[in-house]
C-alpha positions as CSV (number, residue, x, y, z in Angstrom):
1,X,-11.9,154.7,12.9
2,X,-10.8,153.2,16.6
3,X,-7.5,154.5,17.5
4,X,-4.7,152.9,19.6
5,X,-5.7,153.7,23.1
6,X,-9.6,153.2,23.5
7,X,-11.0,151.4,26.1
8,X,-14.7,149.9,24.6
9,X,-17.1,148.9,27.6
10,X,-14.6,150.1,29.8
11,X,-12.9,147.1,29.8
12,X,-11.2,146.2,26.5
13,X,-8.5,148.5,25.5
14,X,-7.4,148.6,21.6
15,X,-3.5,147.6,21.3
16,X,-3.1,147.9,17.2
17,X,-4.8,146.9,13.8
18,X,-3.4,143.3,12.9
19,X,-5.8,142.3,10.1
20,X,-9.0,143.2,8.2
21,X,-11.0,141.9,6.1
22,X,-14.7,142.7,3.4
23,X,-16.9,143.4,6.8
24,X,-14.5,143.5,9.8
25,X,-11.1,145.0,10.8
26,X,-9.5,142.9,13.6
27,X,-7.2,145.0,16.3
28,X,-4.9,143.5,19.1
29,X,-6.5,144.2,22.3
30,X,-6.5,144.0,26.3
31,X,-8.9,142.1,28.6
32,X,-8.3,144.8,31.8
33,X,-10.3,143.0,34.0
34,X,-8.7,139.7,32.9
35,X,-5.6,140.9,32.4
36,X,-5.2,139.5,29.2
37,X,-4.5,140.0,25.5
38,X,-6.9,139.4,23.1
39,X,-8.1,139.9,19.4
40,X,-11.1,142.4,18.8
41,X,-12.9,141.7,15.7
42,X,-15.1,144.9,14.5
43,X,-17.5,145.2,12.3
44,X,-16.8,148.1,9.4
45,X,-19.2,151.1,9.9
46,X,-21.1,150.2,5.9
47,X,-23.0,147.0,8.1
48,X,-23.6,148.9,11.8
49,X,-26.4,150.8,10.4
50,X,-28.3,147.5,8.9
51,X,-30.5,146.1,12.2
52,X,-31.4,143.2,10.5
53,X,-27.8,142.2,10.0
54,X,-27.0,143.7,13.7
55,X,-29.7,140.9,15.1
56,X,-28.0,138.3,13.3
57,X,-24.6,139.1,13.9
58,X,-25.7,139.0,17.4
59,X,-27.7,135.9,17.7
60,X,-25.0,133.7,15.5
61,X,-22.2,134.9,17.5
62,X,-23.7,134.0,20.8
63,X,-24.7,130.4,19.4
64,X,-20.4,130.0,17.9
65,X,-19.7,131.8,21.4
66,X,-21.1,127.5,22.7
67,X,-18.1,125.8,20.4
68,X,-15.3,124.3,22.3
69,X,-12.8,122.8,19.7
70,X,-9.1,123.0,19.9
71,X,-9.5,124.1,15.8
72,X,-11.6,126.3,16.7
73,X,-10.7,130.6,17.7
74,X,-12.9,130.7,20.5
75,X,-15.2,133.7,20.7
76,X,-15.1,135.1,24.4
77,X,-18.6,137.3,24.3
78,X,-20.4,139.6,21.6
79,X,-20.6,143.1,22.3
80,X,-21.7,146.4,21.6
81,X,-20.5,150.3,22.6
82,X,-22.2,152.7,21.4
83,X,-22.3,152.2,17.9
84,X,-19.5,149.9,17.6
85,X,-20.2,146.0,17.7
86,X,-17.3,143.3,17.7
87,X,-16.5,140.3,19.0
88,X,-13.8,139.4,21.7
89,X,-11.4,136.1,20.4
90,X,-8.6,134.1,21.8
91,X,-5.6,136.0,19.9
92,X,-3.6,133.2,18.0
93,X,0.2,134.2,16.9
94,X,0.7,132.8,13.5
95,X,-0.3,133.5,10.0
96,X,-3.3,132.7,7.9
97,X,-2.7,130.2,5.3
98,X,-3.4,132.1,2.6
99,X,-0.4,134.3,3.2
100,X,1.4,131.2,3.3
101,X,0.4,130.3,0.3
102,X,1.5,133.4,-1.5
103,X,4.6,133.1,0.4
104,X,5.6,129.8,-0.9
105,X,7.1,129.2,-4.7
106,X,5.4,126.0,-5.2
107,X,2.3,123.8,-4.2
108,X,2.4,122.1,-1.0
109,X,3.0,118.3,-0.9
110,X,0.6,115.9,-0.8
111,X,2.3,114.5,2.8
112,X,1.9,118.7,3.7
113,X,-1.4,118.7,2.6
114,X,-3.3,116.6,4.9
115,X,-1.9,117.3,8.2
116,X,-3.0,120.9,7.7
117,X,-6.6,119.9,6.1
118,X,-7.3,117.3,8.4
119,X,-7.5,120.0,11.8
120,X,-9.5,121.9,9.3
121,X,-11.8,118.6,8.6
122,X,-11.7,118.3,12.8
123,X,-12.9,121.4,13.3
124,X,-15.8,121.8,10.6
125,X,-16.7,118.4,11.2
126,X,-17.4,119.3,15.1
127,X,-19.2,122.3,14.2
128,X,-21.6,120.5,11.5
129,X,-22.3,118.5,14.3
130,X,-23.4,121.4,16.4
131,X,-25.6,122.3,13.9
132,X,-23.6,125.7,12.4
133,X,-22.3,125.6,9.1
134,X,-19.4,128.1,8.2
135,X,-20.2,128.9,4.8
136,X,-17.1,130.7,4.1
137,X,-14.2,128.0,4.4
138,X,-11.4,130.2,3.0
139,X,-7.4,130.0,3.4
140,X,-7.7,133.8,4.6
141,X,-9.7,132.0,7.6
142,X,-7.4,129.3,8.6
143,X,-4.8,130.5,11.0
144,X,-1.2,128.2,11.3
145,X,0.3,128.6,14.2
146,X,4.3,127.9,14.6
147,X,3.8,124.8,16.4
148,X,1.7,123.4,13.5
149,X,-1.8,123.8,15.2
150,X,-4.1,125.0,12.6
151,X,-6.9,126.9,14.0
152,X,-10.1,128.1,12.0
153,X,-11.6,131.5,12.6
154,X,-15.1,133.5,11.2
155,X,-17.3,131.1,13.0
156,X,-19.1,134.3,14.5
157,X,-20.2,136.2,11.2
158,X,-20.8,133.1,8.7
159,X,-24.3,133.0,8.7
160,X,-25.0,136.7,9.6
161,X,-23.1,137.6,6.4
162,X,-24.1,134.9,3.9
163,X,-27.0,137.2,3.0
164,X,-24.7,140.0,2.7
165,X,-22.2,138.2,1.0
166,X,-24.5,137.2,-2.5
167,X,-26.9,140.3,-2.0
168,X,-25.7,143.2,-0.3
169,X,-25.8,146.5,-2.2
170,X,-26.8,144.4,-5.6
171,X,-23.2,142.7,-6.1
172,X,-21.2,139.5,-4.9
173,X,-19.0,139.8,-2.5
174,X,-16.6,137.9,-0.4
175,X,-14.2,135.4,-1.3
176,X,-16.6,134.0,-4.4
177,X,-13.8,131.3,-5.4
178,X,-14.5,129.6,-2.2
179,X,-18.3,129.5,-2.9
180,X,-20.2,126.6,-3.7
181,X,-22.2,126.9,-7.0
182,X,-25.4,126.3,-4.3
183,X,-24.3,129.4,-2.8
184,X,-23.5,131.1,-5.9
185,X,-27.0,130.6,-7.4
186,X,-28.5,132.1,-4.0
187,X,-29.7,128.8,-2.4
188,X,-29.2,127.9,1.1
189,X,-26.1,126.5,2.0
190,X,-25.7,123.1,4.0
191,X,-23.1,120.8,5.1
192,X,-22.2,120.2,1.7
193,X,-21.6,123.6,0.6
194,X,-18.8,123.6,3.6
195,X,-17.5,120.7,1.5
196,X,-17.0,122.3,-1.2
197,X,-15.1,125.0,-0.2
198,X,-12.7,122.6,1.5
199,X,-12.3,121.1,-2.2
200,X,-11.4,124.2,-3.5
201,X,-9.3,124.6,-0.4
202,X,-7.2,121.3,-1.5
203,X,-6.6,122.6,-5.5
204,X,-5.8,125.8,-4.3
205,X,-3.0,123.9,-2.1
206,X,-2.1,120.4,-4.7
207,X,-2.0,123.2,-7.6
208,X,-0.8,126.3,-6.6
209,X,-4.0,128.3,-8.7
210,X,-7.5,128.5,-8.0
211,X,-10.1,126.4,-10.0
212,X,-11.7,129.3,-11.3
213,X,-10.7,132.9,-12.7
214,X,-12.7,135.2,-13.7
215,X,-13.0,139.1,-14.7
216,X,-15.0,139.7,-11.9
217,X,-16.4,138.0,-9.1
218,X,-20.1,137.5,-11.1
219,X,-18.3,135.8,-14.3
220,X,-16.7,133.2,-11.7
221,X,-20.1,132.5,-10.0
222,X,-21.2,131.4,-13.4
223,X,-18.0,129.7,-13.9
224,X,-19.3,127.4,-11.1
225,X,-22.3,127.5,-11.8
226,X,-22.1,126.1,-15.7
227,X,-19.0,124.1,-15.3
228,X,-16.4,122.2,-14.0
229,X,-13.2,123.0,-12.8
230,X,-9.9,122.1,-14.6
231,X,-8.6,118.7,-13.6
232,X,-5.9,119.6,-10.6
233,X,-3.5,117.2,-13.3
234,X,-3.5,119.6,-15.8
235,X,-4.1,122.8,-14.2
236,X,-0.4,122.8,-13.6
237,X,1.6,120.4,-15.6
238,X,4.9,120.9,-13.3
239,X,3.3,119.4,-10.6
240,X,2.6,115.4,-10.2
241,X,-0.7,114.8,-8.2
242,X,-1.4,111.4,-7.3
243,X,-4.4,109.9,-9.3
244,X,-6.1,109.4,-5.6
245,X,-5.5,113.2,-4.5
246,X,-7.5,114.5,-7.8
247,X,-10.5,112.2,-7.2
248,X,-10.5,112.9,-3.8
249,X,-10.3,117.1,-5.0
250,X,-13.3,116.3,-7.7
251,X,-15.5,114.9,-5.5
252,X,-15.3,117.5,-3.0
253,X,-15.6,119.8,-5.6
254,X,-18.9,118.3,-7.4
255,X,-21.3,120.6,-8.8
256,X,-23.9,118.1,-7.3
257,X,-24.4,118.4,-3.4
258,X,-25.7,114.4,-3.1
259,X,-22.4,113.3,-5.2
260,X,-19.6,115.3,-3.0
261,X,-18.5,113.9,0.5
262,X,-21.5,114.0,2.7
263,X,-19.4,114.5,6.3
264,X,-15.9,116.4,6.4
265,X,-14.8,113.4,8.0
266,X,-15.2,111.0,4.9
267,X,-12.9,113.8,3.4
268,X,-10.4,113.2,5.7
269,X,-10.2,109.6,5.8
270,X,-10.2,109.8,2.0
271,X,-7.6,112.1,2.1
272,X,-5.7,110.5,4.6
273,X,-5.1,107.2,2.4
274,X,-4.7,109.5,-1.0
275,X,-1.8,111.7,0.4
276,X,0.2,108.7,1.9
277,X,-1.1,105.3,-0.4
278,X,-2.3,107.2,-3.3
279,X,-5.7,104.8,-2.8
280,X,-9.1,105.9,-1.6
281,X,-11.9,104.4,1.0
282,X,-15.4,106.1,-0.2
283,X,-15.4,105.2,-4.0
284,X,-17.9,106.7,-5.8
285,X,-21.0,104.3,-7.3
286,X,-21.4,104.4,-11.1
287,X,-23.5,107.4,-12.4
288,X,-26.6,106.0,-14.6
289,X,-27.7,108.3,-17.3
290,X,-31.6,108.0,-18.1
291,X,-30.8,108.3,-22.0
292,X,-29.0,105.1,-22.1
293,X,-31.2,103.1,-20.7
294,X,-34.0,102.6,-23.5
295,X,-34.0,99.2,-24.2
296,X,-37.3,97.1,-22.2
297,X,-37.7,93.7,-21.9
298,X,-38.9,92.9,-25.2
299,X,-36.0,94.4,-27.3
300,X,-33.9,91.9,-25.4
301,X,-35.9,89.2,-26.1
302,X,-36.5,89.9,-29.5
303,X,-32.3,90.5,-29.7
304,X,-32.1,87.2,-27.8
305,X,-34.3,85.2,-30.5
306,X,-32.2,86.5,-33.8
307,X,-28.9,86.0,-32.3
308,X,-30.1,82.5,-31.4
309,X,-31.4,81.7,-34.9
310,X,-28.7,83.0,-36.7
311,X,-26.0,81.4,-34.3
312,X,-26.5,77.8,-34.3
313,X,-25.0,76.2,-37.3
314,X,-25.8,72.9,-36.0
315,X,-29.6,73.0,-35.8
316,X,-29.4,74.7,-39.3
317,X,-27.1,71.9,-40.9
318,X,-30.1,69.2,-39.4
319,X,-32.7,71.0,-41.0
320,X,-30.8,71.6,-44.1
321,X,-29.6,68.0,-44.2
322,X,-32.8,66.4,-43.3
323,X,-34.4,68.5,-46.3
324,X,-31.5,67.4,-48.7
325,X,-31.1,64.1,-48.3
326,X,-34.8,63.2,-48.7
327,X,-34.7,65.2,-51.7
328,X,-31.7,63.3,-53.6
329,X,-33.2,60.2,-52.6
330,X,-36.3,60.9,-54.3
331,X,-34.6,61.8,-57.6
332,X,-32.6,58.9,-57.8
333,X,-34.8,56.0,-56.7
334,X,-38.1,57.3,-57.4
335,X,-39.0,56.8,-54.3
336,X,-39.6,58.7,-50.7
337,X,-41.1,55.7,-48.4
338,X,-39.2,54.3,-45.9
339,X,-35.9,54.3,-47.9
340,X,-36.0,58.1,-47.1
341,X,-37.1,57.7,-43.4
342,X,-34.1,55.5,-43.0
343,X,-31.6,57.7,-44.9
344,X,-33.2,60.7,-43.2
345,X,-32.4,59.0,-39.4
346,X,-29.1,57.8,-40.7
347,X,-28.2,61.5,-41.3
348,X,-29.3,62.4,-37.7
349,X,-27.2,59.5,-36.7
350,X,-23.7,60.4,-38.0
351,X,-24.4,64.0,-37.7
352,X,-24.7,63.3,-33.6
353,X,-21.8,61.3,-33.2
354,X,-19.6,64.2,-34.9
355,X,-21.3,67.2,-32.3
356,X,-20.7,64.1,-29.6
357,X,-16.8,63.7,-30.6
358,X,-16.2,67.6,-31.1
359,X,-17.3,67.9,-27.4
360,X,-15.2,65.0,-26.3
361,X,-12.3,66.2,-28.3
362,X,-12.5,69.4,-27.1
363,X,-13.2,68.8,-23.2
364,X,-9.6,67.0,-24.0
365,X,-7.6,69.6,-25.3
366,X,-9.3,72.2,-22.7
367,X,-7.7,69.9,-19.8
368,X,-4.4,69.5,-21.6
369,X,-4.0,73.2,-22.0
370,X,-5.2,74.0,-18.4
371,X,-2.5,71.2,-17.0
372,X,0.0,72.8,-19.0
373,X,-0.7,76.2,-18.2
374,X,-0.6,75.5,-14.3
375,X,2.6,73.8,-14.9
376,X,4.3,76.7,-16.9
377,X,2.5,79.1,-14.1
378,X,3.9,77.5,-11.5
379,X,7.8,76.8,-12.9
380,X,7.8,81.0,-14.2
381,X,5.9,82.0,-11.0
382,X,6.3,81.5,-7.5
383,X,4.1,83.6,-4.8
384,X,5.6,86.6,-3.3
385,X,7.1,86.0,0.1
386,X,5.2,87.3,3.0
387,X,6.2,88.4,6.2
388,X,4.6,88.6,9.7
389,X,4.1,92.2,11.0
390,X,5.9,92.4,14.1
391,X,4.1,93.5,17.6
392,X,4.9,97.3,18.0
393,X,2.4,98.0,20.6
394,X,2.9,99.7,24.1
395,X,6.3,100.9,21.6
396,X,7.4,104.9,21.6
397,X,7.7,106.0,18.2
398,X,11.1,106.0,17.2
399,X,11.4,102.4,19.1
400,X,8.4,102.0,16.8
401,X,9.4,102.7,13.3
402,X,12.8,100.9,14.3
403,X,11.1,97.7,14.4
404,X,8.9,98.3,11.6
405,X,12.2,98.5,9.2
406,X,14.2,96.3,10.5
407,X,11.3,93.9,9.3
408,X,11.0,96.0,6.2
409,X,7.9,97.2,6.5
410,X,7.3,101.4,6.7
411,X,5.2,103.1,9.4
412,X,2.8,105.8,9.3
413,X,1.9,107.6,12.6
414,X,-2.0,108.1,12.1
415,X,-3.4,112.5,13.5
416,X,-6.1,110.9,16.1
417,X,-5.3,109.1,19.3
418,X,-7.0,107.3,21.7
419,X,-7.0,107.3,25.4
420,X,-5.1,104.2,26.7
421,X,-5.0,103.8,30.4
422,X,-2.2,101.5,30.7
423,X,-0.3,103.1,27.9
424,X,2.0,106.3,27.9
425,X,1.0,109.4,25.9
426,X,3.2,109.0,22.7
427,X,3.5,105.3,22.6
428,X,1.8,102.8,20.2
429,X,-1.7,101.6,21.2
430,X,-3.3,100.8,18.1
431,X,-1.5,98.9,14.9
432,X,-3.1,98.1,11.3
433,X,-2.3,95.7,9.9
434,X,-2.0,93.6,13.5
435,X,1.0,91.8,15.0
436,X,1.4,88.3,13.3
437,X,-0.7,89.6,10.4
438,X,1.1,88.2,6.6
439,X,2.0,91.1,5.2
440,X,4.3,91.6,1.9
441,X,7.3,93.2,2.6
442,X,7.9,96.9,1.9
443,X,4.0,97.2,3.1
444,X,3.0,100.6,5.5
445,X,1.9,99.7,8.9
446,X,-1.0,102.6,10.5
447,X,0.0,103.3,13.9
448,X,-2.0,105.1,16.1
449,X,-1.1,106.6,19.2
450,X,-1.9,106.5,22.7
451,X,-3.1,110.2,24.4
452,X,-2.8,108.4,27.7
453,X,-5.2,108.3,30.5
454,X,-9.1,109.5,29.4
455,X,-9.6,113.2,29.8
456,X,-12.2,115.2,29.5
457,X,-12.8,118.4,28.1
458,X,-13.2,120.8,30.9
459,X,-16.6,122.3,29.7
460,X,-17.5,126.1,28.9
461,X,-18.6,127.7,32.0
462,X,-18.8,130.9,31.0
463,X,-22.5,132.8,32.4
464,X,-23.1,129.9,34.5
465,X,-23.7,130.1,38.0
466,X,-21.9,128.5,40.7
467,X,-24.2,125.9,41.3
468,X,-25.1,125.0,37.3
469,X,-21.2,124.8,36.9
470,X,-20.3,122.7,39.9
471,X,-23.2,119.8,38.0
472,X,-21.5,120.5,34.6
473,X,-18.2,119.5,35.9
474,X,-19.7,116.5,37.7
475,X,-21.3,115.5,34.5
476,X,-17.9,115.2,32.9
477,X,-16.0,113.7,36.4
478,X,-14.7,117.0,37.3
479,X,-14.7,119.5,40.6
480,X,-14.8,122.9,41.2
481,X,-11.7,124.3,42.9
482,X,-11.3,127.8,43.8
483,X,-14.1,130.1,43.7
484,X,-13.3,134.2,43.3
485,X,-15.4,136.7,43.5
486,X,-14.7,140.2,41.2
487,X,-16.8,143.1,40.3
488,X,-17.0,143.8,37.0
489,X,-19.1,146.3,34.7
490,X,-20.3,143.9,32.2
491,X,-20.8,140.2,33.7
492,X,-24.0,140.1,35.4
493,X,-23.5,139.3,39.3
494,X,-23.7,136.1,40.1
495,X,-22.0,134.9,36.5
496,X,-19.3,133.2,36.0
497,X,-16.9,135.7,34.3
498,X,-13.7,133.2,33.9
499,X,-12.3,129.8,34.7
500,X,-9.1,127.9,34.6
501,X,-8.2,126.4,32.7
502,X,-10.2,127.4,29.5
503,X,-13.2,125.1,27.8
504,X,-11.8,122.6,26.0
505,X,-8.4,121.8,27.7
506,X,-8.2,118.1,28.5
507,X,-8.3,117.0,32.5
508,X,-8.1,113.7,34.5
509,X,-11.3,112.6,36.4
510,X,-11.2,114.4,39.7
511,X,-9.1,117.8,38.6
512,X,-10.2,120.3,39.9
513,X,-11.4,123.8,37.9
514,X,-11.5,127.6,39.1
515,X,-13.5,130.0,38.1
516,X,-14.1,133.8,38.6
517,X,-17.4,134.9,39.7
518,X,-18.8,138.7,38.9
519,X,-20.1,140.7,41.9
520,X,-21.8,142.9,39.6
521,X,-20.6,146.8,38.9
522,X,-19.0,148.5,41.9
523,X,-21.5,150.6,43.5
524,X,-20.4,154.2,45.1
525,X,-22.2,155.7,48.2
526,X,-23.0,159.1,48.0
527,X,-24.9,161.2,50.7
528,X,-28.5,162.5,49.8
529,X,-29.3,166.1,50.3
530,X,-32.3,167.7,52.1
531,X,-34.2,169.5,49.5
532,X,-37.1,169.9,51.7
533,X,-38.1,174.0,51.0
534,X,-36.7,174.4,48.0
535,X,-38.3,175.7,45.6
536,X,-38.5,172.5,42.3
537,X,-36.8,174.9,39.8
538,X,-33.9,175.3,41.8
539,X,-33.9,171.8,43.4
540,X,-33.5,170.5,39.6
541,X,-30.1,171.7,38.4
542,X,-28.6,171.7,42.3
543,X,-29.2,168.1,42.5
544,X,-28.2,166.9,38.9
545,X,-24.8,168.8,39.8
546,X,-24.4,165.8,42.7
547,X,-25.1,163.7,40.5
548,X,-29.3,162.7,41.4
549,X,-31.7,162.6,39.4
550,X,-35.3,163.1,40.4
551,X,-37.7,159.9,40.3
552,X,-41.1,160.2,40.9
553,X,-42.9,163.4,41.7
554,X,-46.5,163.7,43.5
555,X,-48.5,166.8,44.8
556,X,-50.8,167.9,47.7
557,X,-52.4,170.7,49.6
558,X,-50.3,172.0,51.6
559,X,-50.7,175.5,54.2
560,X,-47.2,175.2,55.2
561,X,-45.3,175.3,52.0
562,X,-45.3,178.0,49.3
563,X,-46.5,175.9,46.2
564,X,-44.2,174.6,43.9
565,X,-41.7,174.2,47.1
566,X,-40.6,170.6,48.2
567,X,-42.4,169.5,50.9
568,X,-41.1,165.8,51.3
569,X,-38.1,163.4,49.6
570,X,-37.9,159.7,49.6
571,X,-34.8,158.9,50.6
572,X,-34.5,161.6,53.4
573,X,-31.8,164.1,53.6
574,X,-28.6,162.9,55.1
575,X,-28.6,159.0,54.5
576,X,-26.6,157.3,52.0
577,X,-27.5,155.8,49.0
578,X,-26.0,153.5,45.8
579,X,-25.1,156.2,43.3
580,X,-27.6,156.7,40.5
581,X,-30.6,156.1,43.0
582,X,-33.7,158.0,41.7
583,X,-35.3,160.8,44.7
584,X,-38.8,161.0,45.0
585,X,-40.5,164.2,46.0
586,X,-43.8,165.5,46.8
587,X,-44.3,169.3,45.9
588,X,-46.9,171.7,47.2
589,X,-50.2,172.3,45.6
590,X,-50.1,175.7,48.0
591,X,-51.8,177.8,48.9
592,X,-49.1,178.3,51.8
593,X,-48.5,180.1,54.8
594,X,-50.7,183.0,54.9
């Protein structure tokens, strides 16, 4: 194991063990030639002997090494010593979440909820976008700092471990609970899967359990698999969860990829309205199941025709009648002629002035009952009283919310802000509903806040050169400021080797940024000996004892040197020369001197 004290590619130098985890141990660390601290995360000694995982641990962690989020550990450079690969992070004070969680003696909040989720939403959101899914969205993996920023790590070794994760050495491994049942059957992961974890993220949080337990981690891959979780409202009946915060939980946490939140963005808008007005924005569409819809076009007809047949009194009791009458009129008169025609119409007659007054009489009462009803309505009930939502924008906060409930309405400060240019950071440029908008008292007002002038994100110019950098920082409205030049052991020369400030960090159009360019390894001068006459076999070990190696070696005739003896060297003796320079020699052939 790495002790306290090592210096890896003679520039990091291991502080103390702070963390570990199933495939890495993570040590506090120095950058010497940065003069910085940093975390080292390095792989356990079970995965360095693997070179398929070793070309995938390095290829994903150079494509993370591209994200620039503020939610985001940034990853610094992959590298290797020896037989030791890690990876060099920015070293975030703070705890993960899930020792929070196991610290705490009850569920978080649903107003505690989202603030947290939502950075984590920020930050997977920006890296779907980049193309790189995490695949293990875990609480162990989500760092809090004091101040509330939430940060989330294991970017670097997602990918390279989801095959190791389901497969290696014939067993699960990992954090299975977080898995998505697409995972846990083997399949490729997407977007989606990312999803899901963050569902299971959110019961873990609303319920204070996790939505599966099993014996082992195998019996809780089919757990997922074969069913559905527990709803969060009964997997702990001492905690209230609002009907919106369990929806928003299910869908995330849908067996079925197409049916769960397609961006980690709807998640958060969903979540946003659930924690603070227990409603929801993305409502799912009704499910259609196959079975139930049997009946074609000719059961409904033929339903159509019966219920037609058998519900209309009237056109029976004018059949019936007809029949009837002509009937009775035959038994008693003996006759059927035009005495039954006329009792037959006069039957038709009465029976259609009856239908005709029903229809009149009730077209009557219908209007009576509707006139009375809007007359009661309107003496029990009288509309609520609106009010107009006052103008808060251009307002700080404070002076804000003061308005807001002085005019009884409530305000709720929204995570995002935009850039304003004629608005102060912290004061109100956006309101929902807007000023002089009816609003019913005791209604919540979104406020979102200005961030100020537009920035930019000063971009990642780490391994650029000088000239590639100074056109990525005009593409965003930037300059380059100071230029120094370092040597250094492990940044090719010519590289940019670090900047200030860091990628990401917000700047005004025009600001300038510094940078630190490598000058390569420092190269020692030594002095070349003659070994012109000397015989090869002692030329050898005198010359690797200086520290030079022999390059390339010819032969020719030669009547002045003894053979095997040194005749020529290429640098000659007595000039100076960049340490580890090669010497080439020609030796004699012989036959000599006589």
């Amino acid at each position: 194991m790495i002790q306290p004290g090592t210096v890896l590619n003679n520039r990091f130098q291991i502080e103390e063990l702070v963390g570990s985890g199933g495939m890495s141990l993570i040590f506090k660390g120095i950058d010497l030639a940065r003069h910085r601290t940093v975390a080292l995360k390095m792989l356990r000694e079970q995965y360095t002997g693997d070179p398929v995982f070793i070309a995938r641990f390095r290829r994903e962690g150079q494509a993370v090494a591209g994200l620039s989020h503020p939610n985001i550990v940034k990853i610094y450079s992959v590298c290797q010593d020896g037989d030791v690969y890690y990876l060099v992070l920015e070293l975030i004070e703070g705890s993960d979440l899930k020792q929070i969680l196991n610290s705490m003696d009850r569920p978080f909040e649903p107003r505690e909820i989202y603030p947290i989720v939502a950075q984590v939403c920020d930050a997977v959101h920006y890296a779907h976008h980049k193309n790189i899914i995490h695949r293990d969205i875990k609480p162990h993996n989500i760092i809090m700092s004091p101040d509330g920023l939430v940060k989330v790590t294991d970017f670097g070794i997602a990918r390279a471990a989801s095959e190791a994760t389901v497969t290696h050495a014939g067993s699960i491994m990992g954090s299975v609970h977080y898995l998505s049942p697409e995972q846990a059957r083997g399949e490729t992961a997407d977007h989606r899967s990312d999803i899901y974890s963050l569902g299971v993220l959110l019961y873990e949080m609303a319920t204070g359990k996790l939505p599966f337990e099993g014996e082992s981690p195998i019996s809780v891959a089919l757990q997922k698999i074969q069913h559905d979780p527990v709803p969060p409202g009964e997997a702990n009946p001492d905690v209230a969860i609002p009907e919106a915060l369990e929806q928003v939980i299910r869908k995330a946490m849908h067996r079925n990829p197409q049916r769960r939140y397609q961006t980690a963005l709807q998640l958060k808008d969903d979540l946003r309205e659930a924690c603070f007005n227990n409603r929801l924005l993305y409502q799912d569409e009704p499910e259609v199941d196959a079975q139930e819809d049997t009946l074609d076009g000719g059961d409904l007809t033929r339903i159509f025709e019966i219920h037609g047949r058998e519900g209309d009194p009237a056109g029976a009791g004018l059949d019936e009648g007809a029949g009837g009458g002509e009937q009775d009129l035959a038994d008693k008169n003996g006759k059927s002629g035009s005495a039954s025609g006329g009792a037959r119409r006069g039957g038709i007659l009465g029976r259609v002035l009856k239908l005709v007054f029903g229809l009149l009489l009730f077209c009557a009462l219908a209007a009576g009952g509707l006139y009375v009803g809007r007359y009661i309505s309107n003496w029990l009930y009288s509309p609520p009283v609106e009010v107009e939502a006052p103008s808060v924008t251009g307002r700080t906060e404070s002076a804000a919310m003061a308005i807001l409930e002085e005019a009884g309405l409530k305000g709720v400060v929204l995570e995002e802000r935009v850039a304003r240019e004629n608005i102060p950071s912290g004061s109100v440029a956006v309101q929902d509903p807007a000023a002089s908008t009816p609003v019913r008292p005791g209604s919540t007002v979104q406020l979102t806040l200005s961030k100020g002038p537009a920035t930019h994100p000063v971009p990642d110019l780490y391994g650029e050169t000088q000239q590639s950098a100074t056109i990525k920082l005009s593409n965003v409205g930037l300059v380059l400021g100071n230029v120094e030049t370092i040597n250094d052991s492990i940044t090719p020369e010519g590289q940019i080797m670090g900047q200030t400030p860091e990628p990401g960090t917000p700047r005004l159009p025009g600001e300038p940024v510094d940078v630190i360019i490598s000058l390569g390894p420092v190269v020692q001068y030594v002095r070349v000996q003659s070994f012109v006459g000397m015989p090869v076999s002692d030329a050898q070990p005198a010359a690797r004892n200086l520290g030079i190696e022999f390059g390339y070696t010819s032969y020719e005739m030669s009547w002045t040197y003894p053979k095997d003896t040194i005749i020529r060297q290429n640098p000659p003796g007595e000039t100076q020369m960049p340490e580890g320079t090669p010497i080439d020699i020609v030796v004699s052939l012989g036959p000599g001197p006589d």
